[in-house]
C-alpha positions as CSV (number, residue, x, y, z in Angstrom):
1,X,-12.1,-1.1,27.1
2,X,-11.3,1.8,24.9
3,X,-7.7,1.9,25.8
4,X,-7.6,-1.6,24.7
5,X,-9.2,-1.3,21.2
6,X,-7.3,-1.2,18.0
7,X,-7.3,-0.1,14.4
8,X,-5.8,-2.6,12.2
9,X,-5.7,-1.5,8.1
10,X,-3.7,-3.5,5.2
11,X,-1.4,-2.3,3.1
12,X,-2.1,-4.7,0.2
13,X,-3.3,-4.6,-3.3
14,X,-5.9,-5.1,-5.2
15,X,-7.1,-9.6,-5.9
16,X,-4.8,-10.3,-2.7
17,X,-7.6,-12.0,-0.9
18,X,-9.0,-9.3,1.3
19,X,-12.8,-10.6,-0.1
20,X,-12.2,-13.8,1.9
21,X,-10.4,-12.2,5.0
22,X,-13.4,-10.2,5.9
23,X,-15.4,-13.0,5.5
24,X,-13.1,-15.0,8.0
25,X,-13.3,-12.2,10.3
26,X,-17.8,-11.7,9.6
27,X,-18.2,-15.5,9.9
28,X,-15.6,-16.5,12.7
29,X,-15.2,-13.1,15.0
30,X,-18.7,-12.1,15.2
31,X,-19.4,-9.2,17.3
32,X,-16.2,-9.1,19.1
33,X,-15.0,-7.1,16.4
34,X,-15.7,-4.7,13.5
35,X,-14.5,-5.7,9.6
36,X,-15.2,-4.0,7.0
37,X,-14.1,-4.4,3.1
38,X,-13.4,-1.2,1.1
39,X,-15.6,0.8,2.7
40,X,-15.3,4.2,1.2
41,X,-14.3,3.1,-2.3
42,X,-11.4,4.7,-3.3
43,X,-11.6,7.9,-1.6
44,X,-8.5,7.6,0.0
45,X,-7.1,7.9,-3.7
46,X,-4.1,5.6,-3.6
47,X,-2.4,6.9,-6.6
48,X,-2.2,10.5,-5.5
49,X,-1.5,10.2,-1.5
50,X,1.2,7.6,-2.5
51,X,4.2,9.4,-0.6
52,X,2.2,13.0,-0.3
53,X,1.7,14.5,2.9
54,X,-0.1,17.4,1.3
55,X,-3.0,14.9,-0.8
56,X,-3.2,13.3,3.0
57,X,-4.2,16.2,4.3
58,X,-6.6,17.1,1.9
59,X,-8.2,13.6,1.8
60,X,-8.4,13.7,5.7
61,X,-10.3,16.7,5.4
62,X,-12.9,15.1,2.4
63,X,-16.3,14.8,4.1
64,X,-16.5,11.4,3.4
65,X,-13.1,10.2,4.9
66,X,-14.2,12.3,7.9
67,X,-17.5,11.0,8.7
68,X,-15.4,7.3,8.3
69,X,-12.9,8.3,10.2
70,X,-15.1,9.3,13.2
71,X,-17.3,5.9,13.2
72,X,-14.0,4.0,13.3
73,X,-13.2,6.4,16.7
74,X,-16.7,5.1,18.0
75,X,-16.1,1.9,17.2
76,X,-12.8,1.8,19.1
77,X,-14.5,3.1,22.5
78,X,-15.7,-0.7,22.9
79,X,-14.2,-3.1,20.4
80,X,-11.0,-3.5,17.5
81,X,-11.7,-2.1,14.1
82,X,-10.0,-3.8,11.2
83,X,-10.3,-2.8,7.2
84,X,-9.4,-5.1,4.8
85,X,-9.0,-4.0,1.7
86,X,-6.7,-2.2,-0.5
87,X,-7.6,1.3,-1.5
88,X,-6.2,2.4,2.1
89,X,-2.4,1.2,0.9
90,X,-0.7,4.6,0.7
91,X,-2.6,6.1,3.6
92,X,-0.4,5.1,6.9
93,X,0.9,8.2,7.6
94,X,-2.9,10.1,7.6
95,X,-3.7,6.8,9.8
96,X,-0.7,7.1,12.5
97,X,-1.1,10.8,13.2
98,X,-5.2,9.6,13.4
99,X,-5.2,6.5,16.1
100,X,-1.3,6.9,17.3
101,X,-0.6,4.1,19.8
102,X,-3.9,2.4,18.4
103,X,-3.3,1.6,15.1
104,X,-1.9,-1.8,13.5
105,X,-0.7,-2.7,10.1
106,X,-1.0,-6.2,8.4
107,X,1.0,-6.0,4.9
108,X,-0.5,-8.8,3.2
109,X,1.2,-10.1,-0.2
110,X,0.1,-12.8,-3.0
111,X,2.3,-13.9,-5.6
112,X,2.6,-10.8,-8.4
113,X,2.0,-13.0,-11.3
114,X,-1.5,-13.9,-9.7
115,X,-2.5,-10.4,-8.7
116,X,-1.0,-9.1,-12.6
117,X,-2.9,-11.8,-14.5
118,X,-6.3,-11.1,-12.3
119,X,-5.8,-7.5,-12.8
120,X,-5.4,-8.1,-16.4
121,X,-9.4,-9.7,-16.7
122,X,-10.3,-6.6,-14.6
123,X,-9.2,-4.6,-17.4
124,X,-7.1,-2.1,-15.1
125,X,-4.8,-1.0,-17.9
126,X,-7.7,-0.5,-20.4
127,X,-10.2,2.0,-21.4
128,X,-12.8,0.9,-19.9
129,X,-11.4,1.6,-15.8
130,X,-10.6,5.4,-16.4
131,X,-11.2,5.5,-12.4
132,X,-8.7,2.6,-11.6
133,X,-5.8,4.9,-13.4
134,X,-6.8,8.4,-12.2
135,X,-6.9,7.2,-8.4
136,X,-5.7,3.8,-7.7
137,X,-2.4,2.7,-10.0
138,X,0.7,4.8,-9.7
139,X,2.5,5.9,-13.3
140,X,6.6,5.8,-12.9
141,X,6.1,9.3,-13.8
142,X,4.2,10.3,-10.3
143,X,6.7,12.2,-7.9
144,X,5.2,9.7,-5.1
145,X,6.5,6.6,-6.8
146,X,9.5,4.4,-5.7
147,X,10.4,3.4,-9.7
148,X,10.4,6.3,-11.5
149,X,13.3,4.4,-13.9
150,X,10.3,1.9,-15.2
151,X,8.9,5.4,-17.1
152,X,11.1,4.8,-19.9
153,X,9.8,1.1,-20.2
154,X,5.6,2.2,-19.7
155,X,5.2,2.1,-23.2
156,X,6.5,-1.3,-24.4
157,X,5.1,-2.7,-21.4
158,X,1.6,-5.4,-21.2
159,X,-1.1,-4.8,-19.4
160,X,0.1,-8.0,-17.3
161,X,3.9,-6.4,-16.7
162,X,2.1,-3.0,-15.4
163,X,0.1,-5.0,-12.8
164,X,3.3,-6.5,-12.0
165,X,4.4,-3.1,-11.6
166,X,1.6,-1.9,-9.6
167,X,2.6,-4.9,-7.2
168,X,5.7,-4.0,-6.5
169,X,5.4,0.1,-6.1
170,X,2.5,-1.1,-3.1
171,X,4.7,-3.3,-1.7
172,X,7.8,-1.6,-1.5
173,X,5.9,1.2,0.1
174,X,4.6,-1.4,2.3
175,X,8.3,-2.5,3.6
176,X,9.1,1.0,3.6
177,X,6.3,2.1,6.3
178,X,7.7,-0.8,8.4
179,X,11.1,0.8,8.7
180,X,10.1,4.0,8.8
181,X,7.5,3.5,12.1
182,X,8.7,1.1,13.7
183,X,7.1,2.3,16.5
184,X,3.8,1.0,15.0
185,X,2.7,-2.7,15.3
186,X,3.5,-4.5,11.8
187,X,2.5,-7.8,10.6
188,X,3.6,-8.8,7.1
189,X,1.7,-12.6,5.8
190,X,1.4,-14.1,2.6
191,X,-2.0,-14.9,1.6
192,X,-0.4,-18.2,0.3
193,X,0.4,-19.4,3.8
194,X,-2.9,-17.8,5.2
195,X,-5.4,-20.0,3.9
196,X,-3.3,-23.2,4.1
197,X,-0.8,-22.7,7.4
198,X,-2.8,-23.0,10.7
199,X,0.2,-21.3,12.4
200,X,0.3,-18.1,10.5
201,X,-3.7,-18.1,10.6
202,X,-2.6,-17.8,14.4
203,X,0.0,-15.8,14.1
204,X,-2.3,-12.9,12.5
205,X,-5.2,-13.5,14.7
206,X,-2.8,-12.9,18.1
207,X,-1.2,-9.7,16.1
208,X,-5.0,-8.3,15.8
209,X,-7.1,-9.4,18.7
210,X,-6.6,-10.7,22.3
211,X,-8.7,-13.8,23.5
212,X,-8.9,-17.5,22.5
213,X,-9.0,-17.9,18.8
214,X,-12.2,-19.7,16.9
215,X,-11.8,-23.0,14.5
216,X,-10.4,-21.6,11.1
217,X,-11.2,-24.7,9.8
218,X,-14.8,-24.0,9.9
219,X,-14.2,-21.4,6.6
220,X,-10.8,-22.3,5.8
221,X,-11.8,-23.9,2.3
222,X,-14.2,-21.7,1.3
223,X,-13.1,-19.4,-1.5
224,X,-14.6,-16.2,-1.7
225,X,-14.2,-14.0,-5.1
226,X,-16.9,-12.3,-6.2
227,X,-15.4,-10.8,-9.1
228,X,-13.2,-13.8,-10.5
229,X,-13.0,-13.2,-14.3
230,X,-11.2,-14.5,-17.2
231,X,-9.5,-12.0,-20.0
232,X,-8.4,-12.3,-23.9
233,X,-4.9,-10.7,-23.1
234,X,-1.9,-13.0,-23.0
235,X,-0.5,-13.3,-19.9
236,X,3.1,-14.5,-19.8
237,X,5.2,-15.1,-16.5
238,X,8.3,-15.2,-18.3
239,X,8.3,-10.9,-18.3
240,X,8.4,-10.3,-15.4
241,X,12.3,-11.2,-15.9
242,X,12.4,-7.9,-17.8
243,X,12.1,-6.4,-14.6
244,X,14.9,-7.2,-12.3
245,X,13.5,-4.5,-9.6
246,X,10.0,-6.5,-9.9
247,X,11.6,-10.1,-9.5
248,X,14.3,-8.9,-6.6
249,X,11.4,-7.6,-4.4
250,X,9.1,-11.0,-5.1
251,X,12.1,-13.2,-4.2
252,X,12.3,-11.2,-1.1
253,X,8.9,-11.7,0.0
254,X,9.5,-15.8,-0.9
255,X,7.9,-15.5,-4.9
256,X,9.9,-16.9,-7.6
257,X,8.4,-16.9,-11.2
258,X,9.4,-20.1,-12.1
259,X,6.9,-21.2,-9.9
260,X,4.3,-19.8,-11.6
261,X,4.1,-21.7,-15.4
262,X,2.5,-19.9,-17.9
263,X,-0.2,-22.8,-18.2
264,X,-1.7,-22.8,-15.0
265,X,-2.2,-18.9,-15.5
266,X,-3.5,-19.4,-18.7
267,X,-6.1,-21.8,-17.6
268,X,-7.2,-19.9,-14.5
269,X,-7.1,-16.3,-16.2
270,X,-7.4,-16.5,-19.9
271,X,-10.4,-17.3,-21.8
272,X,-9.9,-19.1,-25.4
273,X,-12.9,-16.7,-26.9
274,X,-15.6,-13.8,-26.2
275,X,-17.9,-17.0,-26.4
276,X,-16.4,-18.8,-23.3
277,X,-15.8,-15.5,-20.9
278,X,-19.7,-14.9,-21.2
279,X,-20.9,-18.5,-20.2
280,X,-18.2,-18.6,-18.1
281,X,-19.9,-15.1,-16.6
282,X,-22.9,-16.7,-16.8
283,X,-22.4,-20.2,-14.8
284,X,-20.7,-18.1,-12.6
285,X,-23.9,-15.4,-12.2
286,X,-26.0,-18.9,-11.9
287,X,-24.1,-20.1,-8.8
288,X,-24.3,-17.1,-7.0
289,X,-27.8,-16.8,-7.3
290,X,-28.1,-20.4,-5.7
291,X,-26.1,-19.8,-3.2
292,X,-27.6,-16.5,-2.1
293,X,-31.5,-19.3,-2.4
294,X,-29.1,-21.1,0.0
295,X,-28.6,-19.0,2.1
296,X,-31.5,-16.8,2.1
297,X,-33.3,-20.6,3.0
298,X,-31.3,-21.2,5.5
299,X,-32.4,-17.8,7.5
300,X,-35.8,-18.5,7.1
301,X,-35.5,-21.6,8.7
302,X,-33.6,-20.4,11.8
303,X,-36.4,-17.9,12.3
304,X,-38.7,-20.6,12.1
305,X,-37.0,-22.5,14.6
306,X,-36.8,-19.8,17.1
């Protein structure tokens, strides 16, 4: 079996819907495979290995990447190991020269303005996320970075226009590894068609595992975000077009902006007053709680009947 096994990461970023992929895989796959969702944090410090052989290196060797790396290599001596999530974006050339032949990519997208405006009501690009600047988003002034010409823009930029920014430098990294290993298996899905396309559910469960597929359909409408918030900032569509490099890769991966209008965001992502984020925090708190009761019930009994 162990020359069978594979390592599948994503090279993704951050609100893409890796939450509810590793739920899929928990719920659906059971124990014929191994999923896990971010689990080492940011320690494979996205911003810095972005296009640095030398910070690969030196993460490789970080105790805690280590001690990863070797229950991944124990995993793969009996079943497929996949990690969903997207601190591991800039990390595929410390992850070919780790599992060779083993390893798979999956470069999952979601349309910019989405993953912007959510990043935006994670306060990324404020004060408060010091940790989310000094290892996760790239600045067009890093050496790794594919945009360096957007430094003389940073400035006037929003907070919404730098997530868009942080899109595109992960996923033009993310069609670069393609070309560049081509030698390595690579799947590239939107999460669009993902949750709604039975085919391309399909299509990414041959690319990861052999064997007879379970019923999607069992999970397929269940949304899964934990950390859904809303934000104060304004978050307008419209400048992205200020960006021709930003709007040029979208179209290529099947995004158009125009698609996106400005009030759908706005009622999904912004919040008309400090007063509505917290009761919408704390509905939100309130249904998580029942359905933890839920679920927590719904153990007990199963015991029961056993």
């Amino acid at each position: 079996m162990e020359g069978e096994t594979r390592a599948i990461f994503f090279i993704t970023t951050a609100r893409s819907g890796t939450q509810w992929i590793h739920h899929v895989l928990d719920r659906l796959y059971g124990d014929s495979l191994v999923s896990e969702h971010e689990p080492i944090g940011y320690d494979y410090e996205p911003r810095r290995s972005l296009r640095n052989a030398e910070a690969l290196r030196e993460i490789r060797r970080r105790p805690s990447v280590d001690h990863h790396m070797a229950g991944i290599h124990q995993v793969l001596k009996t079943k497929n190991y996949v990690e969903v999530g997207f601190p591991s974006c800039a990390a595929a050339p410390m992850l070919i020269k780790e599992f060779g032949p083993k390893l798979k990519l999956v470069q999952l997208t979601r349309h910019p303005a989405k993953v912007a405006a959510s990043l935006v009501t994670h306060q990324w690009f404020g004060r408060r996320r010091p940790e989310i600047a000094s290892l996760v988003t790239p600045h067009p002034s890093d050496l790794g970075v594919g945009w360096p010409q957007f430094t003389n823009r940073w400035d006037d930029m929003s907070r919404f226009e730098r997530g868009l920014y942080y899109w595109g430098e992960v996923h033009l990294y993310g069609r670069e590894v393609e070309m560049t290993y081509p030698e390595t298996p690579f799947c590239r899905i939107r999460f669009e068609d993902l949750v709604s396309d039975p085919a391309q559910q399909a299509r990414l469960h041959e690319f990861m595992v052999d064997g007879p597929m379970p019923d999607w359909r069992a999970v397929a409408d269940e949304r899964i975000d934990s950390y859904h918030r809303k934000t104060l900032h304004a978050i307008k569509p419209s400048t992205a077009y200020r960006h021709p490099e930003i709007v040029t890769l979208a179209q290529e991966f099947g995004y158009s902006f125009d698609e996106t209008p400005r009030s759908l965001l706005r009622e999904r992502y912004v919040a008309s007053s400090p007063r509505q984020i917290f009761a919408y925090g704390l509905a939100k708190a309130v249904r998580a709680s029942v359905r933890v009761a839920r679920h927590v019930t719904a153990r007990r009994r199963n015991r029961a009947g056993n």
